[in-house]
LUMBA-356692 format. One line per field, with one value per residue: residue number from 1; residue in three letters; chain; y, z, x negated of N, C-alpha, C in turn. Coordinates in Angstrom, 2 decimals. Atoms other than C-alpha are relative to their C-alpha. Example, Ala and Ser with C-alpha at 12.3 -4.5 7.8 and 13.67 -1.06 7.14 Angstrom:
# residues 2
num	1 | 2
residuo	ALA | SER
cadena	A | A
ny	-1.19 | -1.19
nz	0.00 | -0.06
nx	-0.89 | 0.82
cay	-4.50 | -1.06
caz	7.80 | 7.14
cax	-12.30 | -13.67
cy	1.20 | 1.09
cz	0.00 | 0.73
cx	-0.90 | 0.77
***
This chain:
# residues 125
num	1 | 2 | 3 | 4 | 5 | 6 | 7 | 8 | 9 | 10 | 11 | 12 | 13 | 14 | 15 | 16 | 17 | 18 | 19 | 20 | 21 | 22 | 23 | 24 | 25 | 26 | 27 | 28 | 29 | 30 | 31 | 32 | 33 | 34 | 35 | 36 | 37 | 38 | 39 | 40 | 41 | 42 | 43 | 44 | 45 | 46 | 47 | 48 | 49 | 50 | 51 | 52 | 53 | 54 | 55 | 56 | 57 | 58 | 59 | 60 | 61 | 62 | 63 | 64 | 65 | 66 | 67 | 68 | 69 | 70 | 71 | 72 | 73 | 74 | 75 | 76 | 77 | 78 | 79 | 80 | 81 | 82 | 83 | 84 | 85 | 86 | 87 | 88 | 89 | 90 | 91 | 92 | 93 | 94 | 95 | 96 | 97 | 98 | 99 | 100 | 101 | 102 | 103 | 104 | 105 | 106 | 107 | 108 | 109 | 110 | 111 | 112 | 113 | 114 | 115 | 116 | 117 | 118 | 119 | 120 | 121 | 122 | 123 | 124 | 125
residuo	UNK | UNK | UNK | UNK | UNK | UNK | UNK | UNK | UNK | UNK | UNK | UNK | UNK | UNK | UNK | UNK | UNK | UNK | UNK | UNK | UNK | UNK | UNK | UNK | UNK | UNK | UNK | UNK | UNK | UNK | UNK | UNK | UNK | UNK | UNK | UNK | UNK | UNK | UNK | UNK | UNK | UNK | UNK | UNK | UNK | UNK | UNK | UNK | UNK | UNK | UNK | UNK | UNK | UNK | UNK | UNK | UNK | UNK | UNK | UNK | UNK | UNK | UNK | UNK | UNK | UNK | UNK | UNK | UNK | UNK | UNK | UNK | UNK | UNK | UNK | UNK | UNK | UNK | UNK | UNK | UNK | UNK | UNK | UNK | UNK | UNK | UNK | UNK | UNK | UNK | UNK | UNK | UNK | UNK | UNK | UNK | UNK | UNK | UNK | UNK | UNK | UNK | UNK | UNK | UNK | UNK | UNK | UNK | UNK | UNK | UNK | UNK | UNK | UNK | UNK | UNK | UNK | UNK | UNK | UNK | UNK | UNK | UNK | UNK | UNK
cadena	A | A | A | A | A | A | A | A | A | A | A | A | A | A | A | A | A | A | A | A | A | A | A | A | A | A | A | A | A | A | A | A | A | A | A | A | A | A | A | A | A | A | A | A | A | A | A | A | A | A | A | A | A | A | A | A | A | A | A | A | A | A | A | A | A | A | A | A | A | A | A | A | A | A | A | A | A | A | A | A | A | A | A | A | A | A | A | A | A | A | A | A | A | A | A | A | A | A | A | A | A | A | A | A | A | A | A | A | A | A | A | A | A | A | A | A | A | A | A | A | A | A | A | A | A
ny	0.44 | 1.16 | -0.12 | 1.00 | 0.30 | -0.70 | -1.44 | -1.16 | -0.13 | -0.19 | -1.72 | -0.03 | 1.35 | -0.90 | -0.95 | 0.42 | -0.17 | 0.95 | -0.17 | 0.37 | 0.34 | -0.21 | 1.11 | 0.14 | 1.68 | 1.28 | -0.09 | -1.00 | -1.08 | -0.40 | 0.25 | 0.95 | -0.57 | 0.68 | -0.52 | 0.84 | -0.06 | 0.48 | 1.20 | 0.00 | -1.47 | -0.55 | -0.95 | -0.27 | -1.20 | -0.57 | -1.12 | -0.30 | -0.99 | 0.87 | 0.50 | -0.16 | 0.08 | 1.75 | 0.19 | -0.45 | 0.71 | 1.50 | -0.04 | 0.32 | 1.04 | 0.48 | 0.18 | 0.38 | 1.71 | 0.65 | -0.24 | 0.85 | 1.47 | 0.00 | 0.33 | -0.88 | -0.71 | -0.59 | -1.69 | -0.18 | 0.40 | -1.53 | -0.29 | -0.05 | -0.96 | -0.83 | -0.92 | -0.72 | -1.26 | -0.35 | -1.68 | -0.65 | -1.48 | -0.09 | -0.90 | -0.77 | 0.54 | 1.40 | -0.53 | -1.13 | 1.03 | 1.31 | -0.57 | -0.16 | 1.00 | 0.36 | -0.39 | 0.43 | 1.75 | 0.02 | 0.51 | -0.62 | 0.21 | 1.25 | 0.86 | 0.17 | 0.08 | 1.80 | 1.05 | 0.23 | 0.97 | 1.55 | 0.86 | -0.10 | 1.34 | 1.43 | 0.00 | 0.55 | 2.07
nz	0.10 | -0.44 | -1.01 | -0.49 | -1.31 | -1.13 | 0.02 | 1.35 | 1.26 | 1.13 | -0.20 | -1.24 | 0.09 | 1.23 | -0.25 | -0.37 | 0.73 | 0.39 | 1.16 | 1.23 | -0.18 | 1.29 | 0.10 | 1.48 | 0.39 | 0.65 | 1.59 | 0.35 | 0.75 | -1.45 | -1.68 | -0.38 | -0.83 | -0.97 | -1.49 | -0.59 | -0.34 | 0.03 | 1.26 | 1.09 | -0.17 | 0.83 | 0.97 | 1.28 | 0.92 | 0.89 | -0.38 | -1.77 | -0.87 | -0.10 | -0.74 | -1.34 | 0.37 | -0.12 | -1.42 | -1.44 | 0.80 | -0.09 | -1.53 | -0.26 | -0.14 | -1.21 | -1.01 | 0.47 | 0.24 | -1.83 | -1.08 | 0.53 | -0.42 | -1.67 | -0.04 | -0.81 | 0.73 | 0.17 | 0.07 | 0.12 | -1.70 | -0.60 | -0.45 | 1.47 | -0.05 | 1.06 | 0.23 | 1.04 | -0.17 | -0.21 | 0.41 | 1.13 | 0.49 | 1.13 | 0.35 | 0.60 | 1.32 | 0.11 | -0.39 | 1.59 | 0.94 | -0.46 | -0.23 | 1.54 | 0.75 | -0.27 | 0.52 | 1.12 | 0.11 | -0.52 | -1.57 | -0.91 | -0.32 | -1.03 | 1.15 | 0.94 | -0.73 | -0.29 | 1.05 | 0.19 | -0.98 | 0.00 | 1.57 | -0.23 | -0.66 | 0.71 | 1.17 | -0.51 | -0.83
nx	1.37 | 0.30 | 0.65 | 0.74 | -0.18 | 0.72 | -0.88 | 0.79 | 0.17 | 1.21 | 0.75 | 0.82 | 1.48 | 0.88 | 0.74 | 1.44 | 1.05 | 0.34 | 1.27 | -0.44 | 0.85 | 0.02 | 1.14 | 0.11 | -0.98 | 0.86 | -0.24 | 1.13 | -1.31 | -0.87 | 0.28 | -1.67 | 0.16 | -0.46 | -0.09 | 0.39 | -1.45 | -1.39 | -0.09 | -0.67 | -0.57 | 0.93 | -0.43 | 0.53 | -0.39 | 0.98 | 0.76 | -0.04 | -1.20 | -1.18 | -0.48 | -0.63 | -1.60 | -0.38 | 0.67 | -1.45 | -1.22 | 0.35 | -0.27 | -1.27 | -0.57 | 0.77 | -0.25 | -1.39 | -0.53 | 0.54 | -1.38 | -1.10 | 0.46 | -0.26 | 1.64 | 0.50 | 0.61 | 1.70 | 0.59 | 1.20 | 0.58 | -0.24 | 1.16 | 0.51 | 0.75 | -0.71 | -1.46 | -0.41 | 0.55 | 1.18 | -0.22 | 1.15 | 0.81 | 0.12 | 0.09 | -1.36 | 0.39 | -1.09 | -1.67 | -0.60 | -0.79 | -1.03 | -0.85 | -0.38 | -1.09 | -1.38 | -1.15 | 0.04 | -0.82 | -1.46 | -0.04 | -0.15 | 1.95 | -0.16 | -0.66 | 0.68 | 1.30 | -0.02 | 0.30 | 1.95 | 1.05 | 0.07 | 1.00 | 1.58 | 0.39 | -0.55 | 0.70 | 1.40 | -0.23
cay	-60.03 | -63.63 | -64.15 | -66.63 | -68.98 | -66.36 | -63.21 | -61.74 | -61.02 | -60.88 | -57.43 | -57.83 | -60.64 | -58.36 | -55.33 | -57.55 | -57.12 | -60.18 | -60.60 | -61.03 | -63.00 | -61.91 | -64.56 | -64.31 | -67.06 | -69.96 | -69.55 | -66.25 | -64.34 | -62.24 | -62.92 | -65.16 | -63.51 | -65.72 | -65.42 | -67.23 | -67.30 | -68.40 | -72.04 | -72.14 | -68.50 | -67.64 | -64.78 | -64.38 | -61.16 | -59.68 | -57.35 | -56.89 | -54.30 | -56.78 | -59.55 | -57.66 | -56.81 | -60.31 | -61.13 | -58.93 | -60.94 | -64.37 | -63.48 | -62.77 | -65.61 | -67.40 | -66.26 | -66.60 | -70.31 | -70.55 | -69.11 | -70.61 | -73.99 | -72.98 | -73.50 | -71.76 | -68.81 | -68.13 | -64.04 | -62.60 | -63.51 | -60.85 | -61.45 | -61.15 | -59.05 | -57.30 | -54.73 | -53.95 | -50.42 | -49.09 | -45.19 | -44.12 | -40.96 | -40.11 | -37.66 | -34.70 | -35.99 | -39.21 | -38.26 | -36.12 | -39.07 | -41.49 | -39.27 | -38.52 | -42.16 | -43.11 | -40.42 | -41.80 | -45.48 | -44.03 | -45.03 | -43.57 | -43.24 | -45.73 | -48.13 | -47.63 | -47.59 | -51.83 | -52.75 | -51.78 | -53.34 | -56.47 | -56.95 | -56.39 | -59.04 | -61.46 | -60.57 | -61.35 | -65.08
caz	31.33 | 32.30 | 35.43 | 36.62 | 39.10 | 41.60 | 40.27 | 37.73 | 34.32 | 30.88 | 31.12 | 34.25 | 32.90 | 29.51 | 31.80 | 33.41 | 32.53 | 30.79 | 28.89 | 25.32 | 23.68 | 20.00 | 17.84 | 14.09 | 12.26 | 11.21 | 7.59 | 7.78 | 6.62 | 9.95 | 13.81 | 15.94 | 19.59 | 22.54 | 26.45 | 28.57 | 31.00 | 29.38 | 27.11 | 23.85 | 23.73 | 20.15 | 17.51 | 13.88 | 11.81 | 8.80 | 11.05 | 14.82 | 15.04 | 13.43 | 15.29 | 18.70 | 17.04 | 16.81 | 20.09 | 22.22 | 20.09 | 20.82 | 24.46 | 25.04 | 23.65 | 25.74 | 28.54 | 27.69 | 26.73 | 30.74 | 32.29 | 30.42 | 31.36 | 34.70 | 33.89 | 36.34 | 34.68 | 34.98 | 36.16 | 35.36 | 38.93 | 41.07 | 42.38 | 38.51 | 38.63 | 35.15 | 35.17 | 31.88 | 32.39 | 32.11 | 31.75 | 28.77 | 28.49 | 24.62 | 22.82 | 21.66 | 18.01 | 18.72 | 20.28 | 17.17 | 15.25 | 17.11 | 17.67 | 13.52 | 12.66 | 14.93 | 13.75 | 10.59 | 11.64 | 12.96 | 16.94 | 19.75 | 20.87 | 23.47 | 20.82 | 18.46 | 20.71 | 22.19 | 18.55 | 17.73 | 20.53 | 20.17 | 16.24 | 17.79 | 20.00 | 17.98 | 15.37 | 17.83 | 18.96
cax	1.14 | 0.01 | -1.53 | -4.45 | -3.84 | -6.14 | -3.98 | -6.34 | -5.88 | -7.03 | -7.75 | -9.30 | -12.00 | -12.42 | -13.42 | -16.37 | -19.56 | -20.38 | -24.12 | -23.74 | -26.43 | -27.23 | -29.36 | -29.68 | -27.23 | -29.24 | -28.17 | -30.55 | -27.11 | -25.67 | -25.30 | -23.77 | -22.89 | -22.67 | -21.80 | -24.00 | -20.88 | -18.08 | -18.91 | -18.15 | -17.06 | -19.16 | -18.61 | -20.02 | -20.58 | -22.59 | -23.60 | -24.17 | -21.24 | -18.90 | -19.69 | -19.21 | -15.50 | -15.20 | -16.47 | -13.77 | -11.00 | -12.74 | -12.88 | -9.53 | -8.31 | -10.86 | -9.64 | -5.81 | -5.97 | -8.03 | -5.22 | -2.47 | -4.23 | -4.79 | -9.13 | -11.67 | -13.24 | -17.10 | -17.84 | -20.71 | -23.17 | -22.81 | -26.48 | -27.84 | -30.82 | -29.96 | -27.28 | -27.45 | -28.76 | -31.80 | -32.86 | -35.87 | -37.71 | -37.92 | -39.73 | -36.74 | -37.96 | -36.70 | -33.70 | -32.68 | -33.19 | -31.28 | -28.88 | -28.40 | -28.35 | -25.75 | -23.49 | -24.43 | -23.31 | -20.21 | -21.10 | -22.01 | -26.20 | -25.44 | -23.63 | -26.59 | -29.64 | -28.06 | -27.46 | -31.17 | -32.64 | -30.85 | -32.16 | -35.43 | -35.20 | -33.46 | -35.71 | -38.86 | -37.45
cy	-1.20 | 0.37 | -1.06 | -0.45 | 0.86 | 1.54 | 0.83 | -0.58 | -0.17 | 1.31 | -0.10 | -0.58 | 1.26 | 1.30 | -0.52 | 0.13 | -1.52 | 0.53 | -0.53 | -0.03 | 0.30 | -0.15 | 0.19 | -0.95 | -1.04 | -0.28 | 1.24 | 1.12 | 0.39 | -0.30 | -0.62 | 0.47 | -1.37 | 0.53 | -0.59 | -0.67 | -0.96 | -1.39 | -0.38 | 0.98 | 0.75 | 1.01 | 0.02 | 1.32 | 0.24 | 0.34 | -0.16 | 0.45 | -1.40 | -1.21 | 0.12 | 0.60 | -1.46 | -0.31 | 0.22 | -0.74 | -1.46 | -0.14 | 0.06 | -0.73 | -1.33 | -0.09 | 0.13 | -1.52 | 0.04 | 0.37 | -0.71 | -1.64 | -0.02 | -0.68 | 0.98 | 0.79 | 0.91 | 1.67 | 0.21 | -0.31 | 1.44 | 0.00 | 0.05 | 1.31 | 1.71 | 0.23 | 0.59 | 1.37 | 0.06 | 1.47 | -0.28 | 1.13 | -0.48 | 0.94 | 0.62 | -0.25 | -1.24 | -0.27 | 0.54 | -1.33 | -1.07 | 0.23 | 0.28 | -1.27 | -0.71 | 0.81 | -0.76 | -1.36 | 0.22 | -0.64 | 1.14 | -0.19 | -1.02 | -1.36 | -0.32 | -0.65 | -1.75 | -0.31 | 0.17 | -0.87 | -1.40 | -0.45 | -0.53 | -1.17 | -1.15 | -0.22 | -0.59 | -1.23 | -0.77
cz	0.92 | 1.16 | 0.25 | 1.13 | 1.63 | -0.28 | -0.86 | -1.57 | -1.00 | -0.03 | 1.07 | -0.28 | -1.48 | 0.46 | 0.23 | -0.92 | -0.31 | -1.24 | -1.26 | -0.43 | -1.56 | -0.30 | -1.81 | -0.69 | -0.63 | -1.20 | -0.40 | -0.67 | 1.55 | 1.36 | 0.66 | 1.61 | 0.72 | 1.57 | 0.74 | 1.12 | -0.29 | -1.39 | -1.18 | -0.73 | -1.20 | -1.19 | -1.25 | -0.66 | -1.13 | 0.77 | 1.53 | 0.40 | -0.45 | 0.59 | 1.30 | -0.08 | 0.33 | 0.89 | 1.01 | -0.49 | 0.66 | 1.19 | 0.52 | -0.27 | 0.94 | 1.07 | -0.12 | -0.01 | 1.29 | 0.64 | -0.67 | 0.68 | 1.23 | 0.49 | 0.87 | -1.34 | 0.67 | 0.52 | -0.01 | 1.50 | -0.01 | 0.74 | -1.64 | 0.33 | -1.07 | 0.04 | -0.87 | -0.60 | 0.33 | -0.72 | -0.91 | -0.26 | -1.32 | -0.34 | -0.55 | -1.69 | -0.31 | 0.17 | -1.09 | -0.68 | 0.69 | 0.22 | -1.52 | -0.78 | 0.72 | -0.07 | -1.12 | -0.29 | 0.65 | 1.69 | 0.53 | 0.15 | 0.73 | -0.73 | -1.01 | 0.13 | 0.42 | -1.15 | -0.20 | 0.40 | -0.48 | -1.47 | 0.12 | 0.79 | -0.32 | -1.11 | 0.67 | -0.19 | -1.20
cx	-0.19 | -0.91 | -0.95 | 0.26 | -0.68 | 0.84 | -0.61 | 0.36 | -0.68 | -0.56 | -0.63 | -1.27 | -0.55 | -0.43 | -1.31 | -1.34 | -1.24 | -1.03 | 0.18 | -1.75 | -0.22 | -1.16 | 0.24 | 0.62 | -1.22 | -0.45 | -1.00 | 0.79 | 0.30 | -0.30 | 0.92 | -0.21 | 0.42 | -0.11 | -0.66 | 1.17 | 0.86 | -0.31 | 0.95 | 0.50 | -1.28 | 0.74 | -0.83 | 0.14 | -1.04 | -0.61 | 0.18 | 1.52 | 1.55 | 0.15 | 0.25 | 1.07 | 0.20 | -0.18 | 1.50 | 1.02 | -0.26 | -0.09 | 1.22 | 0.46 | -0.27 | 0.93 | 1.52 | 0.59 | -0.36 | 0.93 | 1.51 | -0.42 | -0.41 | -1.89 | -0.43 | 0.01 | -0.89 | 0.61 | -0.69 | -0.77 | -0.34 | -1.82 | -1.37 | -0.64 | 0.03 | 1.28 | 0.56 | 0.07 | -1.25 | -0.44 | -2.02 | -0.24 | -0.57 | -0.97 | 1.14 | -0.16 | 0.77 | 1.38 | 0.68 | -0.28 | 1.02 | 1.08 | 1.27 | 0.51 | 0.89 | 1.04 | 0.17 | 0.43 | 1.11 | 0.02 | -0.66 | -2.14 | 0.30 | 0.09 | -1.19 | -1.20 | 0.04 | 0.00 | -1.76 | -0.45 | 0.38 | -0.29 | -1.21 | -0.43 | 0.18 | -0.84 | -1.41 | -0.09 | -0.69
***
């Protein structure tokens, strides 16, 4: 495994918790994910879930060509107010559904509950 001129990895940069920015494609077909972070570093999908497949692929190479070339590489800011967590009291109504259709999309409640949100917000802009 390749090393960065500072000693970290690609696995090391694809654990970080880098913000992913999900925006509706232009064309009004799908989503296009971006990193605020890492420039240039964009993904495309039908769908939310496929373009954050696409995403972890487009990051690693990202950060592959930066260490091969011996480029800095951006980390998320460690004084960044958002941590990307945040806790919600439900009604047990809601929970049972959110719970049903993310078996039903094959993910996880966690997995289901960020894609939501981020339609909702991309859908606001």
């Amino acid at each position: 495994m390749k090393h960065h001129r500072n000693g970290k990895s690609v696995s090391y940069y694809m654990h970080l918790p880098y913000a992913y920015e999900v925006t509706p494609d232009s064309s009004g077909v799908g989503f296009v994910i971006s990193i605020k972070e890492l420039p240039g570093c964009l993904s495309q999908g039908d769908t939310i879930m496929e373009a954050m497949a696409r995403m972890r692929e487009v990051m690693e190479g990202w950060f592959f060509i930066c260490i091969e070339d011996g480029l800095a590489i951006p980390e998320p800011g460690e004084n960044d107010k958002y941590s990307g967590r945040f806790v919600v009291r439900i009604p047990k109504n809601i929970h049972r559904a959110v719970a049903k259709a993310a078996g039903r999309s094959g993910t996880s409640i966690n997995m289901f509950v960020a894609t939501t949100l981020a339609q909702a917000v991309g859908a606001a802009r």
